[in-house]
C-alpha positions as CSV (number, residue, x, y, z in Angstrom):
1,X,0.0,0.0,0.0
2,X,1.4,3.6,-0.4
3,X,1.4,5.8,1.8
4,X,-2.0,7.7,2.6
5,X,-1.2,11.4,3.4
6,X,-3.5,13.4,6.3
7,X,-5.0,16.5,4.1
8,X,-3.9,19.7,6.8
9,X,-6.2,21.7,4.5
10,X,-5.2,25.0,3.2
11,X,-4.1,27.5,6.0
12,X,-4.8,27.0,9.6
13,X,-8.5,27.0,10.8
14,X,-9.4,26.9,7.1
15,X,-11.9,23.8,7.8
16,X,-11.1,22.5,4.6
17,X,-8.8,19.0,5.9
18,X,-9.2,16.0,7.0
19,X,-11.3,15.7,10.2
20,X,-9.5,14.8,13.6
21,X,-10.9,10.8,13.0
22,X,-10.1,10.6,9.4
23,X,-6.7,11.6,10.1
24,X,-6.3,8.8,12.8
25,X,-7.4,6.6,10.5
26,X,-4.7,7.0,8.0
27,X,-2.4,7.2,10.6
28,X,-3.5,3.9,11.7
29,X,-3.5,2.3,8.2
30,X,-0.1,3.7,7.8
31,X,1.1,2.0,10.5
32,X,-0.4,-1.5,10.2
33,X,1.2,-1.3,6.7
34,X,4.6,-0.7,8.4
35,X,4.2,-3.5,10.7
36,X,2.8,-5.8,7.9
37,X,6.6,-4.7,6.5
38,X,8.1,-5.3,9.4
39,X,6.6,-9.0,9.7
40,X,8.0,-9.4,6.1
41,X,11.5,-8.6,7.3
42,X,11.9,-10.9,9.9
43,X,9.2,-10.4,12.5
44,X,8.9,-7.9,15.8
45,X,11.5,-5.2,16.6
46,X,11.1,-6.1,20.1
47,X,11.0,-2.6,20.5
48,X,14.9,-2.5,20.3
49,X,13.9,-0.8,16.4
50,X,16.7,-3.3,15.0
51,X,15.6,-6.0,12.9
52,X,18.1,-9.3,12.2
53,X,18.0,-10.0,8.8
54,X,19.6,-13.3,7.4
55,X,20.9,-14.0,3.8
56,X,22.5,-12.8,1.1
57,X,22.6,-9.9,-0.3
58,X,22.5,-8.9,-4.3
59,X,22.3,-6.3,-6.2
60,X,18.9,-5.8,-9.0
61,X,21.4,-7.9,-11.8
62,X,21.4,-10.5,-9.3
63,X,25.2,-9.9,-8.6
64,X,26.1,-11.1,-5.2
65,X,27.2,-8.4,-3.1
66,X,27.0,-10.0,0.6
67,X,27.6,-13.8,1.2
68,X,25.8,-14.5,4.0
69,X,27.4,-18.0,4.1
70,X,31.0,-16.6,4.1
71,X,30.4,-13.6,6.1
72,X,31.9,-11.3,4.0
73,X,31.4,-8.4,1.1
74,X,32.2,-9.4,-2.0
75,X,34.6,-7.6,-4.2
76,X,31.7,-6.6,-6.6
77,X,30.5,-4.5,-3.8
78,X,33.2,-2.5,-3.5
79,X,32.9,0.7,-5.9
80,X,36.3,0.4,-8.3
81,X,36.9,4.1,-6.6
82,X,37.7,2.5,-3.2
83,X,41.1,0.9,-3.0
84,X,41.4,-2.7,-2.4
85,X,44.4,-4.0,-0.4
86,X,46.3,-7.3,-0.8
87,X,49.7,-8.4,0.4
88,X,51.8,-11.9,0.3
89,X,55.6,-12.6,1.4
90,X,58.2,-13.2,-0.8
91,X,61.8,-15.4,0.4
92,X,64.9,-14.8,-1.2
93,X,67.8,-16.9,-0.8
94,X,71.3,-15.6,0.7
95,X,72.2,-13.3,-2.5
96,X,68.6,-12.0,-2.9
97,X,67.2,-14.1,-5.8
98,X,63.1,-14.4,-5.2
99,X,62.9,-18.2,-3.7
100,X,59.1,-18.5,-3.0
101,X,56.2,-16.7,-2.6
102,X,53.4,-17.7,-0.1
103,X,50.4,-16.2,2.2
104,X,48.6,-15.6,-1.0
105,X,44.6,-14.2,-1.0
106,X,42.4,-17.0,-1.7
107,X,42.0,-17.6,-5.0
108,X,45.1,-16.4,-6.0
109,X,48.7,-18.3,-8.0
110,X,51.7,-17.3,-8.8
111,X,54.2,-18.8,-11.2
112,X,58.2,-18.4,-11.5
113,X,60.3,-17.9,-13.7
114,X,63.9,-16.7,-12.3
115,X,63.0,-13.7,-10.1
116,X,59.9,-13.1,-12.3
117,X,56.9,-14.0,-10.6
118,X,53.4,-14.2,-12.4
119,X,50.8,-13.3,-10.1
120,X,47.3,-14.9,-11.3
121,X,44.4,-13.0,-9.0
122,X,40.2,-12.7,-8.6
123,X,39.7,-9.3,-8.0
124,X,39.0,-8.3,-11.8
125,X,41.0,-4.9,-12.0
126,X,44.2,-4.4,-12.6
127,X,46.8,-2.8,-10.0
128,X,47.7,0.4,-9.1
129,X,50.5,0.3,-7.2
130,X,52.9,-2.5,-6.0
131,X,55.1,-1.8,-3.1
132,X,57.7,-4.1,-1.2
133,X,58.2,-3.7,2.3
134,X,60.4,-5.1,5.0
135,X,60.1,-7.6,7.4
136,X,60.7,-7.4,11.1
137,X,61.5,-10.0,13.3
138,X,63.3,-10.6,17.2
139,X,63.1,-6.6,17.1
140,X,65.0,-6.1,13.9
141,X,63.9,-4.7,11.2
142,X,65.1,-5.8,8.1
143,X,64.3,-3.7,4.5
144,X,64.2,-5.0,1.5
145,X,64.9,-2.6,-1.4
146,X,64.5,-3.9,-4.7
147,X,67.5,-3.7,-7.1
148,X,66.9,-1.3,-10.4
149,X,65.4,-4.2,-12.2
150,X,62.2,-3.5,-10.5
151,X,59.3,-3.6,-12.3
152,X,55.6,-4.8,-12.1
153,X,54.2,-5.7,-15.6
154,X,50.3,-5.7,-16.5
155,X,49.8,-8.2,-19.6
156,X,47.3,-6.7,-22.1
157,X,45.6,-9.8,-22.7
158,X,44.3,-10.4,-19.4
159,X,44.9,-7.5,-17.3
160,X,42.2,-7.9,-14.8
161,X,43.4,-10.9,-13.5
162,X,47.2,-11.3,-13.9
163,X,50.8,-9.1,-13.4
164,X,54.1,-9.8,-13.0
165,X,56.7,-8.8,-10.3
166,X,60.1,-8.7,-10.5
167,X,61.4,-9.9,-7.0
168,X,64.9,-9.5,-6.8
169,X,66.2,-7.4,-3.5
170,X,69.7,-6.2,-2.5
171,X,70.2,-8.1,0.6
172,X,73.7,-8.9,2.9
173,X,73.7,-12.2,4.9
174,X,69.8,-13.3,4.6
175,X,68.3,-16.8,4.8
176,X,65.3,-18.3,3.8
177,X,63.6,-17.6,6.8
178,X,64.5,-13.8,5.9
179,X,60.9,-12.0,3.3
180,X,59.8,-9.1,1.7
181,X,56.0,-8.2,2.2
182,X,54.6,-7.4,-1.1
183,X,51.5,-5.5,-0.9
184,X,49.4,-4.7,-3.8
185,X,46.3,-2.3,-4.1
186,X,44.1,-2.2,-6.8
């Protein structure tokens, strides 16, 4: 039902609105509609005014936008304006050559090659900035810089869901317990 609007009249003591008992009335049929909404929803407030609603949650193309299952907001929820924020370690061994890579999102692979790494992701943009931090361990922090071979590469052919990293870092005396943090936000 829509809405059913008390006529005031028009001007003060113009006796030309809604009587005192018509304007209950659509008071009253305004709120049973709300409650009949409210039932809809999920059932009484409890007077608390909150209502616990269960399920997903998608958009009008059927796009899911809030897994209830998971918990979470899904990636298509987030405007493309709003920066999303992912980071994974890198190991190098003793002369700084990229080792392995691991902590990865879900959903995401990399592949090798030397110190290139091919970063396969879900998030269905492309990067916009790469950055490669230190580590910090028994108080110590450790940076890694890269050497001037740095570079992140987007492929044209499948931009939205793949780059590659060169992982090489100018480092004295690590191990393979010694990473990088590479954090990448899209």
């Amino acid at each position: 039902m829509t809405q059913i609007l008390i006529n005031t009249g028009t001007s003060p003591n113009s006796q030309d609105g809604d009587t005192v008992r018509n304007a209950f009335e659509k008071v009253n049929l305004n709120f049973t509609d709300v409650y009949a909404a409210i039932a809809l929803l999920g059932g009484d407030t409890g007077g608390t005014g909150s209502i616990n609603i269960k399920g997903n949650v998608s958009s009008l193309n059927d796009t899911l936008l809030v897994d209830a299952t998971a918990g979470k907001i899904t990636t298509a929820a987030v405007p493309n304006n709003v920066p999303l924020i992912y980071q994974f370690r890198a190991y190098f061994d003793t002369i700084g050559n990229l080792d392995t890579i691991d902590t990865l999102p879900a959903g995401w692979s990399y592949t090798k090659t030397d110190n290139i790494a091919t970063i396969t992701h879900s998030v269905n943009r492309y990067p916009k900035l790469v950055t490669y931090l230190g580590h910090s361990t028994v108080e110590v922090l450790r940076m890694r810089f890269p050497t001037a071979g740095y570079e992140v590469r987007i492929p044209d052919t499948d931009r939205n869901t793949k780059f590659t990293v060169n992982l090489t870092a100018a480092v004295t005396g690590a191990d393979l317990s010694q990473y990088a943090f590479v954090v990448v936000s899209f």
